[in-house]
TIMI-2910 file (N, C-alpha, C, CB; in pm, 1 decimal, decimal comma, always signed):
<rs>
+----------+----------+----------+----------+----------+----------+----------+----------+----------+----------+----------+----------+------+
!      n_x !      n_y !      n_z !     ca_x !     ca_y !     ca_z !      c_x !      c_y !      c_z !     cb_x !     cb_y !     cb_z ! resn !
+----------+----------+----------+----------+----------+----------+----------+----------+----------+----------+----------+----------+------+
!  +4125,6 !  +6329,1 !  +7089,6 !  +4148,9 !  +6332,1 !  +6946,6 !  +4289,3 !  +6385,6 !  +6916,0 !  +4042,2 !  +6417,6 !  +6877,1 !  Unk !
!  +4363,9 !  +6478,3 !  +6971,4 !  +4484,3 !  +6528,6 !  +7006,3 !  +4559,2 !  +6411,8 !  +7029,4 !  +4481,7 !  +6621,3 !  +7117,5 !  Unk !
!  +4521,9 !  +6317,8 !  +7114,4 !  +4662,6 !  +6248,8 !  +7120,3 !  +4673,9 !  +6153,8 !  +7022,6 !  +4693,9 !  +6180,5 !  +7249,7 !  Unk !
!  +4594,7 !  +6135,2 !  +6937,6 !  +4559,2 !  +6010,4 !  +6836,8 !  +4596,7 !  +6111,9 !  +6700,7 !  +4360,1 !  +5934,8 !  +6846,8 !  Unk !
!  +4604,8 !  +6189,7 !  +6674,2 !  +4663,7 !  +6233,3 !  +6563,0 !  +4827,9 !  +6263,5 !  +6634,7 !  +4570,6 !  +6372,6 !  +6492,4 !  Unk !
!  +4834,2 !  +6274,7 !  +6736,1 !  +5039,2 !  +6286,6 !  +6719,6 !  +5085,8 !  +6175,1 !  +6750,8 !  +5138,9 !  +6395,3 !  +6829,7 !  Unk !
!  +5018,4 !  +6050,0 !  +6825,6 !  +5063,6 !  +5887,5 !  +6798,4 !  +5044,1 !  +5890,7 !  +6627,8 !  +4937,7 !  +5745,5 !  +6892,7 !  Unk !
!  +4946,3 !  +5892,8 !  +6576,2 !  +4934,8 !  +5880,1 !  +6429,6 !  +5097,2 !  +5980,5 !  +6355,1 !  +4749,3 !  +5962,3 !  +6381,3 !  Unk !
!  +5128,0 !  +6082,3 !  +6392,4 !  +5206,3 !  +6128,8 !  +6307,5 !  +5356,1 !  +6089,1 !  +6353,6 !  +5176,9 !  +6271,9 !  +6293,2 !  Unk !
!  +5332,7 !  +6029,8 !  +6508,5 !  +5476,2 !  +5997,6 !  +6521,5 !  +5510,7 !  +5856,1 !  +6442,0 !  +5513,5 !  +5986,8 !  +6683,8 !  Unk !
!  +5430,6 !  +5785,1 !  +6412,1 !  +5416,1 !  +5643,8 !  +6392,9 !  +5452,0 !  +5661,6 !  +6208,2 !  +5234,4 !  +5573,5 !  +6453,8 !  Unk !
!  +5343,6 !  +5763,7 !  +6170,4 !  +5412,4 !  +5770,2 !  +6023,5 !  +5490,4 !  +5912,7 !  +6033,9 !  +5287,1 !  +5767,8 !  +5880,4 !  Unk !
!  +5594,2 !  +5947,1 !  +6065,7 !  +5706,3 !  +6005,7 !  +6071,9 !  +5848,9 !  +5871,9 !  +6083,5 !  +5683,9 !  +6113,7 !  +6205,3 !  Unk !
!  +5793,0 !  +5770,6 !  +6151,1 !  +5910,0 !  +5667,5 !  +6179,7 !  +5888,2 !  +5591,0 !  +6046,1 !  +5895,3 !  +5562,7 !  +6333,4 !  Unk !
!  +5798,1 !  +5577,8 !  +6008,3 !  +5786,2 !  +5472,6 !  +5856,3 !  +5812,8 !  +5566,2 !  +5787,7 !  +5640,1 !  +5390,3 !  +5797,3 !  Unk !
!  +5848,4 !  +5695,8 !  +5748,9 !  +5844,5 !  +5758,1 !  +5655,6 !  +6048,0 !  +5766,2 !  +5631,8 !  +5736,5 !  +5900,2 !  +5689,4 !  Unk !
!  +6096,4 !  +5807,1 !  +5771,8 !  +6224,5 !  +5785,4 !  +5816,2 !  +6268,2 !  +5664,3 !  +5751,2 !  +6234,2 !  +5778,7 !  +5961,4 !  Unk !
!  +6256,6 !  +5575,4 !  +5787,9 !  +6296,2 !  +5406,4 !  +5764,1 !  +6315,0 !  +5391,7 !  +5627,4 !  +6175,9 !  +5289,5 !  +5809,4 !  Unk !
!  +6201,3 !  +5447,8 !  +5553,2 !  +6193,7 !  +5472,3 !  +5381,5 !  +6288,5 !  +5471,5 !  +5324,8 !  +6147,0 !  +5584,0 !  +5328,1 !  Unk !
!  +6307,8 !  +5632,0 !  +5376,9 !  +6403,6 !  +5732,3 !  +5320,4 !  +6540,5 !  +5662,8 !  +5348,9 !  +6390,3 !  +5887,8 !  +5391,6 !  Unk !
!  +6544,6 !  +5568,4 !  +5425,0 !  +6678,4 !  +5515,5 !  +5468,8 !  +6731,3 !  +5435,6 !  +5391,7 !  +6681,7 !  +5455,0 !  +5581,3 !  Unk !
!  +6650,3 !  +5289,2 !  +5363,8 !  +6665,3 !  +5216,7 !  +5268,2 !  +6652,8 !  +5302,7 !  +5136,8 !  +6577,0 !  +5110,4 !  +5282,7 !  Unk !
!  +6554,0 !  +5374,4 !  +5103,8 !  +6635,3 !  +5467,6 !  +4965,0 !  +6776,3 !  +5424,9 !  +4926,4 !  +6660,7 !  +5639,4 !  +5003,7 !  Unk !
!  +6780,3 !  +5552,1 !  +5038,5 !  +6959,6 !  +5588,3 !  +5039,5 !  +7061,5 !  +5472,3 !  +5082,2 !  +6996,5 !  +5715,6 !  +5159,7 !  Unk !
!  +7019,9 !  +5420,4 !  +5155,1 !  +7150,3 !  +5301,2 !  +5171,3 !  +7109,1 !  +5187,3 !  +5123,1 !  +7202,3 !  +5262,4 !  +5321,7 !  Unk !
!  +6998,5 !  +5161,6 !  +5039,4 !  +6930,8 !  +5020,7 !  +4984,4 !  +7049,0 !  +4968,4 !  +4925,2 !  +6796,5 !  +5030,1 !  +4867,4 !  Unk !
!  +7124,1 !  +4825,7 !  +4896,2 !  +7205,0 !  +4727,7 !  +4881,3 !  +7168,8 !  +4769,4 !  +4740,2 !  +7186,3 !  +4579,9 !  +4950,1 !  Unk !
!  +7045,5 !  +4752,0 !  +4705,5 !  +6998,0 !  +4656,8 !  +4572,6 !  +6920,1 !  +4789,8 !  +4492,9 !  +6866,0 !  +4492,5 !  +4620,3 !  Unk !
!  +6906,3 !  +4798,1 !  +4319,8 !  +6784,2 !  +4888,4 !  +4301,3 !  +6645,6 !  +4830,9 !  +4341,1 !  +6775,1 !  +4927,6 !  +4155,5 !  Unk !
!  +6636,1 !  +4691,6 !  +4376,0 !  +6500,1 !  +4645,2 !  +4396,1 !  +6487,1 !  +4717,4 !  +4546,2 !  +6478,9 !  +4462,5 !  +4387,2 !  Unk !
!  +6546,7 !  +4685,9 !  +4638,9 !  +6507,4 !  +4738,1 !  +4752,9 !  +6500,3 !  +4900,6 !  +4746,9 !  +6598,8 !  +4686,0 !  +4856,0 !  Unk !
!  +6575,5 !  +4962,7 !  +4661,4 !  +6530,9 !  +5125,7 !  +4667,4 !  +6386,9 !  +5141,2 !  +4593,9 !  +6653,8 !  +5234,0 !  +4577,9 !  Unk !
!  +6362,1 !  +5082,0 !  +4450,7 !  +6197,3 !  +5101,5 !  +4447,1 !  +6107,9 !  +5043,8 !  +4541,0 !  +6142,7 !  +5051,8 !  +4328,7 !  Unk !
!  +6145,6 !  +4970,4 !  +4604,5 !  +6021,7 !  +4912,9 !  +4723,3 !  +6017,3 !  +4980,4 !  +4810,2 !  +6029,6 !  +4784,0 !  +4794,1 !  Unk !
!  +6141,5 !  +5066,2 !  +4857,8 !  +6118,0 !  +5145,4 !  +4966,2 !  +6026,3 !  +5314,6 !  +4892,2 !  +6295,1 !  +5167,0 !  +5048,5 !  Unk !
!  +6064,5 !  +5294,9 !  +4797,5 !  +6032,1 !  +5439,3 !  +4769,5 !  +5862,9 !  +5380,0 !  +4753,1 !  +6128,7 !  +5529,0 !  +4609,0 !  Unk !
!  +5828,2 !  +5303,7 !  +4721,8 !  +5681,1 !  +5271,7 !  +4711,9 !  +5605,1 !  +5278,0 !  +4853,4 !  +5664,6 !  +5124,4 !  +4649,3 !  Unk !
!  +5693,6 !  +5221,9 !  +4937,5 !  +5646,0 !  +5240,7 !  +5077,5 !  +5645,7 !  +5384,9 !  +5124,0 !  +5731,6 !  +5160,7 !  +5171,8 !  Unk !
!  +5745,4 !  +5503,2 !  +5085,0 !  +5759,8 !  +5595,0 !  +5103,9 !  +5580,1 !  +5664,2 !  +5037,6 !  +5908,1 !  +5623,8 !  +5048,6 !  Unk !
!  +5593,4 !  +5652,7 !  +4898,4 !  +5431,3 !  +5722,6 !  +4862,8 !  +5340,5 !  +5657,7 !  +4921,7 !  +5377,7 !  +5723,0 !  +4712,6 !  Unk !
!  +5324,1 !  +5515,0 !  +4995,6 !  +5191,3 !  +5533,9 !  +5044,3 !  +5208,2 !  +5544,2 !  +5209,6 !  +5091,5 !  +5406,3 !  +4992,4 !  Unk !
!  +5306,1 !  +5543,4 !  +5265,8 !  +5270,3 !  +5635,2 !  +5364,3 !  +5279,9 !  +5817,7 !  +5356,5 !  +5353,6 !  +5584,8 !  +5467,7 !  Unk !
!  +5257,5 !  +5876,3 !  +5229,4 !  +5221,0 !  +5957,4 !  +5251,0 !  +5068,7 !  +5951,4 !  +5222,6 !  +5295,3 !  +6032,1 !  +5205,4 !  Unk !
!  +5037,3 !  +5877,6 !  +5142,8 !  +4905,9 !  +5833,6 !  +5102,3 !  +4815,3 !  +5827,0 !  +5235,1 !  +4915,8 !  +5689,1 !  +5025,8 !  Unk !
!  +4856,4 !  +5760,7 !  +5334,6 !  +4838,5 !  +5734,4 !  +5463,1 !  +4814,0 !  +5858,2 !  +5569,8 !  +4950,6 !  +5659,8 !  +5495,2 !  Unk !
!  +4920,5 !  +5945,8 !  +5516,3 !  +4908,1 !  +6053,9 !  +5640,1 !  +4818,3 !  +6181,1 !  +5535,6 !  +5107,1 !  +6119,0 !  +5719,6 !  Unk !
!  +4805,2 !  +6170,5 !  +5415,6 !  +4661,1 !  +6197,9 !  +5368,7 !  +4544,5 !  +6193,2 !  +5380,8 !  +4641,6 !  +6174,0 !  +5313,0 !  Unk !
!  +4486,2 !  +6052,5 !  +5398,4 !  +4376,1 !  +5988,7 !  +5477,3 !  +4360,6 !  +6006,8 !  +5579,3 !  +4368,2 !  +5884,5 !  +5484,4 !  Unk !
!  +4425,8 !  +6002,5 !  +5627,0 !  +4444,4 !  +6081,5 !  +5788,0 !  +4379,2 !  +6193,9 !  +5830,3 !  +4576,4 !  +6131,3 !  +5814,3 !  Unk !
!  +4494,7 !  +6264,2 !  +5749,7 !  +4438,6 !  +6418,4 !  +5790,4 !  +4307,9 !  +6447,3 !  +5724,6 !  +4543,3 !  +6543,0 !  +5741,2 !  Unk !
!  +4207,1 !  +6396,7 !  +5600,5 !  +4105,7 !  +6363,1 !  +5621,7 !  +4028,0 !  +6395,7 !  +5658,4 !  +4101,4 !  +6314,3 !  +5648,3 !  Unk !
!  +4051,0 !  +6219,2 !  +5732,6 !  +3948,1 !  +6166,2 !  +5833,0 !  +3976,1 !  +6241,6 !  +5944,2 !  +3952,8 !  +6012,3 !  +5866,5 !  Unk !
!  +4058,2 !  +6321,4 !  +5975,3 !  +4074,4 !  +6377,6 !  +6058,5 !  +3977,0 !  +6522,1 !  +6095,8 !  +4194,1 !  +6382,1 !  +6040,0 !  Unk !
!  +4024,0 !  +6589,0 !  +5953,0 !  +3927,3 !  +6675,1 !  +5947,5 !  +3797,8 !  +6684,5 !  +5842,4 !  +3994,8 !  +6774,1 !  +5941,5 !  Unk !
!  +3750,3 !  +6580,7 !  +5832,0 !  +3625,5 !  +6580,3 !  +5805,2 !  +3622,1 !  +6596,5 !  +5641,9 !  +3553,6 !  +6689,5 !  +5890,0 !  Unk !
!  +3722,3 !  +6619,1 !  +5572,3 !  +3685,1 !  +6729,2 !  +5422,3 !  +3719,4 !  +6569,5 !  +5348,6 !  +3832,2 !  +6924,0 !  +5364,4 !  Unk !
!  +3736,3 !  +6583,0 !  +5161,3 !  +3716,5 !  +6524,0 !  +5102,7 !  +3836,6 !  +6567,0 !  +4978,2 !  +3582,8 !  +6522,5 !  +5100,5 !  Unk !
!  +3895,5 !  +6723,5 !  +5041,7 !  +3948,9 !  +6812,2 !  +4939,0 !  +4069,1 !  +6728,3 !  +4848,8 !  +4011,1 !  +6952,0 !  +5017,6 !  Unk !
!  +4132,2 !  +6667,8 !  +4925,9 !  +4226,8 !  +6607,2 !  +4861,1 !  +4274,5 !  +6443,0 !  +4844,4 !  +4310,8 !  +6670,3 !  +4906,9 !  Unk !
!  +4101,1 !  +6448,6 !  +4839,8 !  +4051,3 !  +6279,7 !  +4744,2 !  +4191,4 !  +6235,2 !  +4587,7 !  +3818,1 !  +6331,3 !  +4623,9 !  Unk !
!  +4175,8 !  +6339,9 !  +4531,1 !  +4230,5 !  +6372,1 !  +4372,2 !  +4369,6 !  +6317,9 !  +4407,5 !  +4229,9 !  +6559,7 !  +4306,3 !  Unk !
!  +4389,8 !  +6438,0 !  +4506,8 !  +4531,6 !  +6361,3 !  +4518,1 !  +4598,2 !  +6275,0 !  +4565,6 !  +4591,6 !  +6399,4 !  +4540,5 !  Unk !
!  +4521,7 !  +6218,0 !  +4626,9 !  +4579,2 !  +6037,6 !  +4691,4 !  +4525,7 !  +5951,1 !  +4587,7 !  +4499,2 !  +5967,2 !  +4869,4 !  Unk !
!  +4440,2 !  +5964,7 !  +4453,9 !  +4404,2 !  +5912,8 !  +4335,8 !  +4522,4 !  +5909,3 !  +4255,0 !  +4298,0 !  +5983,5 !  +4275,9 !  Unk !
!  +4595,7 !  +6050,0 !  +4224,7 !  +4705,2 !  +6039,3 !  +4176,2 !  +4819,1 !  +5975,6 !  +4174,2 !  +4723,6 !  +6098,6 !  +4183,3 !  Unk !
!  +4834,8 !  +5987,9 !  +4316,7 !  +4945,4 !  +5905,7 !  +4388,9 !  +4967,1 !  +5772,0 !  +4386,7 !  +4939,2 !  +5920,7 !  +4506,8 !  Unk !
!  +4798,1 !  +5724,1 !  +4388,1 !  +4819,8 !  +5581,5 !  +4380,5 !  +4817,0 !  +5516,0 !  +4255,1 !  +4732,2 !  +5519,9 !  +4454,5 !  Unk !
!  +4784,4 !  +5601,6 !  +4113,6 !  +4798,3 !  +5596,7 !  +4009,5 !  +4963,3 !  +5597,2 !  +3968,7 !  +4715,5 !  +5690,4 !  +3967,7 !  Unk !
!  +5004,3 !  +5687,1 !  +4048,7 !  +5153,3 !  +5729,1 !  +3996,6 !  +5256,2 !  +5552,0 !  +4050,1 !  +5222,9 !  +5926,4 !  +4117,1 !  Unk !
!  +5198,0 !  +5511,8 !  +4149,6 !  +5268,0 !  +5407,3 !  +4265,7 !  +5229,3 !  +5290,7 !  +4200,7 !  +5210,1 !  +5410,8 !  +4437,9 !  Unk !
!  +5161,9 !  +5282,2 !  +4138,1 !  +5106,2 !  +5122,6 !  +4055,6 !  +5139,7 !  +5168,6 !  +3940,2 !  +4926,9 !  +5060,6 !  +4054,9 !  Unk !
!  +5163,0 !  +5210,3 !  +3843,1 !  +5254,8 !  +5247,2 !  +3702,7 !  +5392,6 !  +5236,7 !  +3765,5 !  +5227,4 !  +5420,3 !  +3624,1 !  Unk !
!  +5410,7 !  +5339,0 !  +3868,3 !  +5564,7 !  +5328,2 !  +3840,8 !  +5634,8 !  +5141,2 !  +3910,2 !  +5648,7 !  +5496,6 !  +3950,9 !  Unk !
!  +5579,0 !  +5093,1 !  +3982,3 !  +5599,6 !  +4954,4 !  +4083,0 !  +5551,6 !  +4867,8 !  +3943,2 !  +5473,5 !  +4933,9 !  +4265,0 !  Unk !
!  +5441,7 !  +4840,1 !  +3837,6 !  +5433,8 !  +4779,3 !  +3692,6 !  +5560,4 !  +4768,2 !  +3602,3 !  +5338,3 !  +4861,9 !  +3613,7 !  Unk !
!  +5591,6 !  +4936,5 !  +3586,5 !  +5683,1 !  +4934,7 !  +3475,7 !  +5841,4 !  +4888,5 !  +3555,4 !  +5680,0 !  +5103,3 !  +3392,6 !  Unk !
!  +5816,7 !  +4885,1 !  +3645,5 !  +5947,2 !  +4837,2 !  +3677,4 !  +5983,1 !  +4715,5 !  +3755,9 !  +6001,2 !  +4928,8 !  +3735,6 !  Unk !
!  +5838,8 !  +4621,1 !  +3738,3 !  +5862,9 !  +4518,1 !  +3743,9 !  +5859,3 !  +4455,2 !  +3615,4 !  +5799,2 !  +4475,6 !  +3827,6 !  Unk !
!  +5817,7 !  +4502,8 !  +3494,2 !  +5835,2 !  +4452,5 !  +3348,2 !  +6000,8 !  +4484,9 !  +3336,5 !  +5724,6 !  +4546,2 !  +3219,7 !  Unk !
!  +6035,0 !  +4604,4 !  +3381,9 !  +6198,3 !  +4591,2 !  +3352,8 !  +6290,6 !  +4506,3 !  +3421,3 !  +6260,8 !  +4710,4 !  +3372,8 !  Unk !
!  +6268,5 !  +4448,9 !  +3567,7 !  +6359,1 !  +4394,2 !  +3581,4 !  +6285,8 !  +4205,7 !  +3528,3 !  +6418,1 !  +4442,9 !  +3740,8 !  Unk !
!  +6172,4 !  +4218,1 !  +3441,7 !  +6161,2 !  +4054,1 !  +3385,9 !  +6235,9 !  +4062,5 !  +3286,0 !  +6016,3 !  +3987,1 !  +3337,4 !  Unk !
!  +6252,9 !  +4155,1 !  +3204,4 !  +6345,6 !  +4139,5 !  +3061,0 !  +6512,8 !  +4146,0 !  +3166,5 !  +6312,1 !  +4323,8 !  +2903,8 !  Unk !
!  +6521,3 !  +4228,6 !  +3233,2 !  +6674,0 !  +4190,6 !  +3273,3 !  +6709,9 !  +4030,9 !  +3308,5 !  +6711,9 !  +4278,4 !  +3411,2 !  Unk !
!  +6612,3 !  +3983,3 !  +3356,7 !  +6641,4 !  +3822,8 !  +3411,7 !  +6606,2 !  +3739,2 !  +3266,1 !  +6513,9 !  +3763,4 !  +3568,8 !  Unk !
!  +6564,2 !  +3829,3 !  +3183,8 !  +6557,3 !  +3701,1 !  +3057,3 !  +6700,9 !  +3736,6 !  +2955,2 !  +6373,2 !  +3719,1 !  +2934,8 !  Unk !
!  +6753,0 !  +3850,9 !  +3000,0 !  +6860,2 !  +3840,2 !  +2928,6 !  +7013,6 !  +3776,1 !  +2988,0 !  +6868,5 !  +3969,8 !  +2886,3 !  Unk !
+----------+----------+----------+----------+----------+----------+----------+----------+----------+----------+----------+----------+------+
</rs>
């Protein structure tokens, strides 16, 4: 079980890296919100994780939030860039 949670954290430690990269050096603002969307759900990910990992339920709420926060914010800013292409 030890080695399957530090493959698991090395694996989302490298997607979490990669994120943060395109963030910061993304070309485009589209590619910085997509990365940053990828960024919250792999934390979403290493939430579930830890979990299922340890058995609890405690922080259900907050991967609810998160994914509340990640579908509003990825909505409203795909309504903004449709009015930019209609203008």
């Amino acid at each position: 079980m030890q080695i399957a949670m530090i493959v698991a954290g090395v694996f989302f430690c490298a997607g979490a890296v990669a994120a943060l990269y395109r963030v910061i050096r993304g070309p485009s603002l589209l590619d910085r919100v997509i990365a940053s969307d990828v960024f919250v759900v792999t934390i979403m990910c290493v939430l579930a994780t830890e979990m299922a990992f340890s058995s609890h339920t405690e922080t259900l709420p907050v991967l609810l939030v998160l994914g509340a926060f990640a579908f509003v914010g990825s909505v409203s800013f795909a309504r903004f860039m449709a009015k930019q292409d209609q203008t």
